[in-house]
N, CA, C and O atoms as a Tinker XYZ file with bonds, in Angstrom:
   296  protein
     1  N      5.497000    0.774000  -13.105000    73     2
     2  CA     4.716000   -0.012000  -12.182000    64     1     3
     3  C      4.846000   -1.480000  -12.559000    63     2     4     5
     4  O      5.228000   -1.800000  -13.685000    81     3
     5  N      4.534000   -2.365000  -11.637000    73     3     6
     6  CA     4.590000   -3.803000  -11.937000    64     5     7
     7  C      3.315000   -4.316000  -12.294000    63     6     8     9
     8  O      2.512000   -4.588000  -11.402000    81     7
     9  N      2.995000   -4.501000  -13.643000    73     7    10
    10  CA     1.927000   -4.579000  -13.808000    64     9    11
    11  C      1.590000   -6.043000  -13.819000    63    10    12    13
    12  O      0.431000   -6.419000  -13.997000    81    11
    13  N      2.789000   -7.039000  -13.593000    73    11    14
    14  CA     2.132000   -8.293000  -13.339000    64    13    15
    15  C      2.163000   -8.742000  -12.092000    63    14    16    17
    16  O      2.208000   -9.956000  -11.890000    81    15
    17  N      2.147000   -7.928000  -11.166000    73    15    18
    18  CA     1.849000   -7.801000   -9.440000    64    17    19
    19  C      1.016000   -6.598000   -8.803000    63    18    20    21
    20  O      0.683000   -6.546000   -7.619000    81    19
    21  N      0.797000   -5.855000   -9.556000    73    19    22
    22  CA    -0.241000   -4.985000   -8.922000    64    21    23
    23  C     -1.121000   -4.417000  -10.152000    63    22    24    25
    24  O     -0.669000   -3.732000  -11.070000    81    23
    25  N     -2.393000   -4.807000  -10.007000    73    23    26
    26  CA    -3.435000   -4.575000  -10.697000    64    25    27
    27  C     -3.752000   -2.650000  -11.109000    63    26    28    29
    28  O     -3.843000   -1.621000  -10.441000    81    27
    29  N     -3.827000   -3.006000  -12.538000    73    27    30
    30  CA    -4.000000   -1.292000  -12.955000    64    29    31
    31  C     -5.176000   -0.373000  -12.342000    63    30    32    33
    32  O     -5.501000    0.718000  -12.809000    81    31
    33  N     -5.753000   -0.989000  -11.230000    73    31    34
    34  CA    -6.838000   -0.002000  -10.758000    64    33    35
    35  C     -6.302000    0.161000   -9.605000    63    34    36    37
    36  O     -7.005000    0.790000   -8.815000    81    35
    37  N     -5.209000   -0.217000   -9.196000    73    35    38
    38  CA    -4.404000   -0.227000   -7.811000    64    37    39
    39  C     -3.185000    1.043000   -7.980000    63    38    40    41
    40  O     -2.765000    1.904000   -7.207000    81    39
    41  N     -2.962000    0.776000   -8.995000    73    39    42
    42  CA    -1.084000    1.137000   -9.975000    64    41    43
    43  C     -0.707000    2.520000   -8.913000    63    42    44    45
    44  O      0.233000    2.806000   -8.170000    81    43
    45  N     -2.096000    3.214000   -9.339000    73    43    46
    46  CA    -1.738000    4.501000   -8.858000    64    45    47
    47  C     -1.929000    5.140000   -7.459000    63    46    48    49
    48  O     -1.255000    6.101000   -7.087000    81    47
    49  N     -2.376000    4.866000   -7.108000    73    47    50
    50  CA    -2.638000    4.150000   -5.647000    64    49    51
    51  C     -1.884000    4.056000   -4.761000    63    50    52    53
    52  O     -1.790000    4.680000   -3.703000    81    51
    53  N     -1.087000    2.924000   -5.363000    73    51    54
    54  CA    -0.014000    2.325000   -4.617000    64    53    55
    55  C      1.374000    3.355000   -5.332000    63    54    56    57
    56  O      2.069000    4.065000   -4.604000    81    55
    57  N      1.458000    3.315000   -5.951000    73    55    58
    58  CA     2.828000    4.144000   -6.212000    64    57    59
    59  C      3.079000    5.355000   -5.495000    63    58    60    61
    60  O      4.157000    5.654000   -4.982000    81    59
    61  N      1.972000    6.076000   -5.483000    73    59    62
    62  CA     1.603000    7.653000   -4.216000    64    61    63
    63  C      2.250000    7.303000   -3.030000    63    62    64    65
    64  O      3.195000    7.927000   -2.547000    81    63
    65  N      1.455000    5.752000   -2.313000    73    63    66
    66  CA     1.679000    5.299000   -1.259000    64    65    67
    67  C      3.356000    4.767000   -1.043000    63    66    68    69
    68  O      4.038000    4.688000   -0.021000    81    67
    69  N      3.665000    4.454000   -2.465000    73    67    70
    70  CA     5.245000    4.145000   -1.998000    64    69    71
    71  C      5.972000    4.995000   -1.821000    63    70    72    73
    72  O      6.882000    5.047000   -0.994000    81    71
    73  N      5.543000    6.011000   -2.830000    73    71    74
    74  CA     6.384000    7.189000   -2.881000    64    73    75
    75  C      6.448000    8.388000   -1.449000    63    74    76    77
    76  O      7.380000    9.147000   -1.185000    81    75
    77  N      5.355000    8.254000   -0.825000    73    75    78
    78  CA     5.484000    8.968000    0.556000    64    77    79
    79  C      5.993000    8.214000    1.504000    63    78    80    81
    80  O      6.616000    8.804000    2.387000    81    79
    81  N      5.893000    6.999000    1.565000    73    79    82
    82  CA     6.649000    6.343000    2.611000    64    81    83
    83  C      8.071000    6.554000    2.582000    63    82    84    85
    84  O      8.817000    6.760000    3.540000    81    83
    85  N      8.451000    6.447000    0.916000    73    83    86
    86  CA     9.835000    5.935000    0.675000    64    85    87
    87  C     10.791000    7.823000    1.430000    63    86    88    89
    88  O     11.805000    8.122000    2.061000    81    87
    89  N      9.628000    8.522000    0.808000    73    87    90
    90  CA    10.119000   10.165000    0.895000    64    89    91
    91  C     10.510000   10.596000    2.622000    63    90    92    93
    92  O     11.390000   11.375000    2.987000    81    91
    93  N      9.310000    9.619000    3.705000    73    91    94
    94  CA     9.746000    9.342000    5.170000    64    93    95
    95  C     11.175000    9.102000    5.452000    63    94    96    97
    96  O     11.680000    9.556000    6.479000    81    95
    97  N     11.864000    8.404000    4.583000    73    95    98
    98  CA    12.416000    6.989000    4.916000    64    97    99
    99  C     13.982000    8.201000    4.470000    63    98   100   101
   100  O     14.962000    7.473000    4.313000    81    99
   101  N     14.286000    9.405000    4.305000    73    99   102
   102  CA    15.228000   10.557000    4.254000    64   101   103
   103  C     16.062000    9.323000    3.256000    63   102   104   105
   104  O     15.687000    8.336000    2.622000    81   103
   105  N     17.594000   10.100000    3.561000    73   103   106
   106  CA    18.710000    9.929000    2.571000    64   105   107
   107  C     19.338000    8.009000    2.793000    63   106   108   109
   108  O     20.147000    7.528000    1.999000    81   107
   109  N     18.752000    7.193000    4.001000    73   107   110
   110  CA    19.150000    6.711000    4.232000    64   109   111
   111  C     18.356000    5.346000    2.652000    63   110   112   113
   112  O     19.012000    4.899000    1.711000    81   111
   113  N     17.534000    5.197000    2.821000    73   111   114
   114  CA    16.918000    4.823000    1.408000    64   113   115
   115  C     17.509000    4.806000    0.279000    63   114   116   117
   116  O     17.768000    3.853000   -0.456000    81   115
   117  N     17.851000    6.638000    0.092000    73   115   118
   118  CA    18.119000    6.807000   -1.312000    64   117   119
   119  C     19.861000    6.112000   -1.294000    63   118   120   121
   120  O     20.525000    5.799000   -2.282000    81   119
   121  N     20.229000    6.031000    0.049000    73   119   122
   122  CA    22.038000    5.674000   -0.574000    64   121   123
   123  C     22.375000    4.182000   -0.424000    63   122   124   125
   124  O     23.530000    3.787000   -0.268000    81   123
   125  N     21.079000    3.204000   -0.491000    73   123   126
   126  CA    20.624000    2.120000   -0.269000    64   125   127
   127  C     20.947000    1.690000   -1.763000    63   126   128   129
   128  O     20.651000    2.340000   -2.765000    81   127
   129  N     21.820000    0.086000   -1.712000    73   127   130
   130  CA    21.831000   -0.632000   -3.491000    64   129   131
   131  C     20.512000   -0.118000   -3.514000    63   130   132   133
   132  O     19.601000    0.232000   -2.764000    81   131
   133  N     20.886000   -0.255000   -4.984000    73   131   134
   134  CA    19.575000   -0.076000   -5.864000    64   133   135
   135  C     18.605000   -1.534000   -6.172000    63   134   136   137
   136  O     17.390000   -1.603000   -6.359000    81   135
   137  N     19.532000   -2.526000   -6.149000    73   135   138
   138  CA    18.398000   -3.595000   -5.918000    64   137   139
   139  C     17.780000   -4.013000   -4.230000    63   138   140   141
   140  O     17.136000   -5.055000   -4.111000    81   139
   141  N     17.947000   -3.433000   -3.423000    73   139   142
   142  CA    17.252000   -2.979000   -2.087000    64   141   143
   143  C     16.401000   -2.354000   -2.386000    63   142   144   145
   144  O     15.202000   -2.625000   -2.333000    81   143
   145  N     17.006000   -1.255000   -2.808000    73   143   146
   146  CA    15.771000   -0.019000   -2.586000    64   145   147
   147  C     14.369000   -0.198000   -3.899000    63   146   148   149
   148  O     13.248000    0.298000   -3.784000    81   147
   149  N     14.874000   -1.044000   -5.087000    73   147   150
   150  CA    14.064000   -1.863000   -5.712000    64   149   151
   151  C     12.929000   -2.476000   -5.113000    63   150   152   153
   152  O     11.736000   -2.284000   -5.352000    81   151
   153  N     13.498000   -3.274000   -4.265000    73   151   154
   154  CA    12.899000   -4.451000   -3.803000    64   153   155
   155  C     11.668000   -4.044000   -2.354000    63   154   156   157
   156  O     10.677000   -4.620000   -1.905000    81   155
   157  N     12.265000   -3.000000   -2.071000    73   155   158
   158  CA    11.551000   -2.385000   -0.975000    64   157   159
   159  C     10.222000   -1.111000   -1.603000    63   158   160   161
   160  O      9.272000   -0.740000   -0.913000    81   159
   161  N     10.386000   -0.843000   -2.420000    73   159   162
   162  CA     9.789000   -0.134000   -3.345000    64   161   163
   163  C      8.552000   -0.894000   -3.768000    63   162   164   165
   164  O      7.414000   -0.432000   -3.702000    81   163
   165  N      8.886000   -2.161000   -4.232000    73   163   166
   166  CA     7.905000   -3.472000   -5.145000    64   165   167
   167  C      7.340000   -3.784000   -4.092000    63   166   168   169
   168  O      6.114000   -3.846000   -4.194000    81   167
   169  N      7.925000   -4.093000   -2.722000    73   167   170
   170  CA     7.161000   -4.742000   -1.240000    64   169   171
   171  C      5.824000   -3.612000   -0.876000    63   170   172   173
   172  O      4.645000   -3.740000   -0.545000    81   171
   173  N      6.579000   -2.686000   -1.096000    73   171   174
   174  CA     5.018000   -1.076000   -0.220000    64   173   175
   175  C      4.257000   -1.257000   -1.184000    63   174   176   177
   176  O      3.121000   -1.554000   -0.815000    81   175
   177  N      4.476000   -1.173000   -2.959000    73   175   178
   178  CA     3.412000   -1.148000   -3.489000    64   177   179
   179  C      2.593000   -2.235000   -3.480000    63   178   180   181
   180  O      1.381000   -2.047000   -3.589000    81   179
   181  N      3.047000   -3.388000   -3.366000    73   179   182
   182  CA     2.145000   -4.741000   -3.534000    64   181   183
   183  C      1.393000   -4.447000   -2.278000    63   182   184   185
   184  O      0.176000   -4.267000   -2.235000    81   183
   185  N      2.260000   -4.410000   -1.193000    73   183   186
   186  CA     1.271000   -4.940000    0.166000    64   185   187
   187  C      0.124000   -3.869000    0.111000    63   186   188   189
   188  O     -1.057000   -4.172000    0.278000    81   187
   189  N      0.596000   -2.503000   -0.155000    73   187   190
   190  CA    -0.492000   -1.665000   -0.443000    64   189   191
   191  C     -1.447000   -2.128000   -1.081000    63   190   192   193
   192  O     -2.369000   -2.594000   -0.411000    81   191
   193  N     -1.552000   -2.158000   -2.507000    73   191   194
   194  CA    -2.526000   -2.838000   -3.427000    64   193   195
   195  C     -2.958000   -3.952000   -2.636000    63   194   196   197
   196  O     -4.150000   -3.924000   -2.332000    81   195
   197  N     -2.259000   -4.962000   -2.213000    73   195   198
   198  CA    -2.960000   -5.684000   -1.877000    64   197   199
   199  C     -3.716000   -5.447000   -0.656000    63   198   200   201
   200  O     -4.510000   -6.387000   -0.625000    81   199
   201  N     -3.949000   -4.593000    0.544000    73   199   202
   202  CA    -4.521000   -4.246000    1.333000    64   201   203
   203  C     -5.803000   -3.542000    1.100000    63   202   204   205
   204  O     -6.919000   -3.854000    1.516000    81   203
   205  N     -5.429000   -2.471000    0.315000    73   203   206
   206  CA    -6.685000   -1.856000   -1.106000    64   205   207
   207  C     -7.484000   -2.722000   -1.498000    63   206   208   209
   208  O     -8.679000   -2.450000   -1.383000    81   207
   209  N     -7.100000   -4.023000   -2.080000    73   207   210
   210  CA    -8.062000   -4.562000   -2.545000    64   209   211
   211  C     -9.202000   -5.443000   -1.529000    63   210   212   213
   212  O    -10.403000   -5.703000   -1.593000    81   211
   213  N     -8.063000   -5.732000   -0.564000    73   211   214
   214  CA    -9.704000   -6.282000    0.913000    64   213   215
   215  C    -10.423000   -5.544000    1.077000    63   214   216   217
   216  O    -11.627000   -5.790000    1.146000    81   215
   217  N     -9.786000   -4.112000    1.222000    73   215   218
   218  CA   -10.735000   -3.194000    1.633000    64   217   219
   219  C    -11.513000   -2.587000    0.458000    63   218   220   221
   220  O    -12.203000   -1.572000    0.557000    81   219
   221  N    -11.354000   -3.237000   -0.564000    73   219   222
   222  CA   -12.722000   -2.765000   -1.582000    64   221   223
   223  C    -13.684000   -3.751000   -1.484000    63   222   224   225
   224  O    -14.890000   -3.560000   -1.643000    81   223
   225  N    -13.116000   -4.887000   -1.202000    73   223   226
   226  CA   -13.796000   -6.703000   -1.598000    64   225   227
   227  C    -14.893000   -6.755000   -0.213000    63   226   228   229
   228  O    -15.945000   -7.392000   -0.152000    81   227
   229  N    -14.238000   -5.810000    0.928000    73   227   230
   230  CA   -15.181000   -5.671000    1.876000    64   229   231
   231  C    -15.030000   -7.051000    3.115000    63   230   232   233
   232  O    -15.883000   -7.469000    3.898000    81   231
   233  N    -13.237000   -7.621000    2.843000    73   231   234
   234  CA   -12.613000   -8.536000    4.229000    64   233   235
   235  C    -12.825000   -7.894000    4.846000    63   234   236   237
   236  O    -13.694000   -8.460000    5.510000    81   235
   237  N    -12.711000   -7.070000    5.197000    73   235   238
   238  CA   -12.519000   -6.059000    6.735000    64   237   239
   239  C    -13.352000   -5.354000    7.474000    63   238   240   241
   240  O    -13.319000   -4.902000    8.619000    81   239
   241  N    -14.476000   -5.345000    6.172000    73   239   242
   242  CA   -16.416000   -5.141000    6.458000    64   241   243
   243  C    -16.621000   -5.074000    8.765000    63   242   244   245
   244  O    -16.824000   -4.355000    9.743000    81   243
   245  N    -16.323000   -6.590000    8.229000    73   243   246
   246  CA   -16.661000   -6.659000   10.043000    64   245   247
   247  C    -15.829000   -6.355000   11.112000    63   246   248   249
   248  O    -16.372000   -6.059000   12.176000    81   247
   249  N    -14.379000   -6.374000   11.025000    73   247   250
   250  CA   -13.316000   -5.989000   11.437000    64   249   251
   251  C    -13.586000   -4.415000   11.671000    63   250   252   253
   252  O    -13.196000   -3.743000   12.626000    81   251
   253  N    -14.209000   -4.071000   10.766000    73   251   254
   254  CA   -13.765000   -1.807000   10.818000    64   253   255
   255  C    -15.076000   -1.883000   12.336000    63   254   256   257
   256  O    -14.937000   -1.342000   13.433000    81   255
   257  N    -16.006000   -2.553000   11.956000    73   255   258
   258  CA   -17.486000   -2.748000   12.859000    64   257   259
   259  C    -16.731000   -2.979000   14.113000    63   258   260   261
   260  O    -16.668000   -1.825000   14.536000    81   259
   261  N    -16.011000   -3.844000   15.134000    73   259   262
   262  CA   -15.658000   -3.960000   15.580000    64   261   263
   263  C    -14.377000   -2.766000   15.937000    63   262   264   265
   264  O    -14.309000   -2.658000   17.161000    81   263
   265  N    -13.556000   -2.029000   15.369000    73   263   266
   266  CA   -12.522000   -1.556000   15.473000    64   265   267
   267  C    -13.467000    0.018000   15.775000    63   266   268   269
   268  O    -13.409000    0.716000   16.788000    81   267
   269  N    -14.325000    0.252000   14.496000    73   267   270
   270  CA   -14.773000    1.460000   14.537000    64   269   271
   271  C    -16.195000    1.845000   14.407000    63   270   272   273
   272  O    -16.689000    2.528000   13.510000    81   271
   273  N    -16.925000    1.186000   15.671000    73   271   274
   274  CA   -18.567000    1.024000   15.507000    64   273   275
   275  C    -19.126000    2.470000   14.901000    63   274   276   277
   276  O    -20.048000    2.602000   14.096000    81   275
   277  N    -18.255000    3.602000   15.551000    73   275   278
   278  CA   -19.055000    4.586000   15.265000    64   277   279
   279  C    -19.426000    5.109000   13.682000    63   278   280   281
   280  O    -20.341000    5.892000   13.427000    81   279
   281  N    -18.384000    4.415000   12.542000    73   279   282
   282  CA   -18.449000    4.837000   11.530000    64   281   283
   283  C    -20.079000    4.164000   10.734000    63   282   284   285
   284  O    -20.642000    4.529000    9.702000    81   283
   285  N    -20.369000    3.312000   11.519000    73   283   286
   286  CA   -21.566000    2.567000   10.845000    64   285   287
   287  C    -23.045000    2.937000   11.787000    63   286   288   289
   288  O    -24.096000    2.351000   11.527000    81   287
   289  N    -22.954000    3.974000   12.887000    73   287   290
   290  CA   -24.065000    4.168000   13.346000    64   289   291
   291  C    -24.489000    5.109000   12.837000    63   290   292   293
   292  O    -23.585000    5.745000   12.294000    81   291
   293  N    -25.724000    5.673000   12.695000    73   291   294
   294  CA   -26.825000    6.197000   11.790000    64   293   295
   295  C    -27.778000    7.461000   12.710000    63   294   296
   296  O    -28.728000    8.030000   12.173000    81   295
């Protein structure tokens, strides 16, 4: 994992998340340079983590309210 781009409470998280996308993504991926398929690998996990982390920090709080009222009615 890149631990000086994605935070260790993310690590695992995001690696799951790369790893099923990448597993979508068939043979055409795997016969991809390896500094591609590197680089595309480092892109899912960051943006992941980094999406994870709004949605812990609670950016998107009002956004889900708007997108998905019903999850907040009572």
């Amino acid at each position: 994992m890149h631990t000086s781009t994605v935070p260790g409470e993310h690590a695992r998280e995001s690696g799951h998340a790369m790893a099923n996308l990448c597993s979508g993504a068939g043979y055409g991926l795997l016969d991809a340079p390896e500094d591609l398929r590197t680089t595309v690998e480092r892109a899912i996990e960051i943006g992941y983590a980094t999406a994870l982390e709004h949605v812990r920090d609670g950016s998107f709080d009002e956004d889900l309210r708007q997108w998905r009222p019903e999850l907040f009615e009572a």
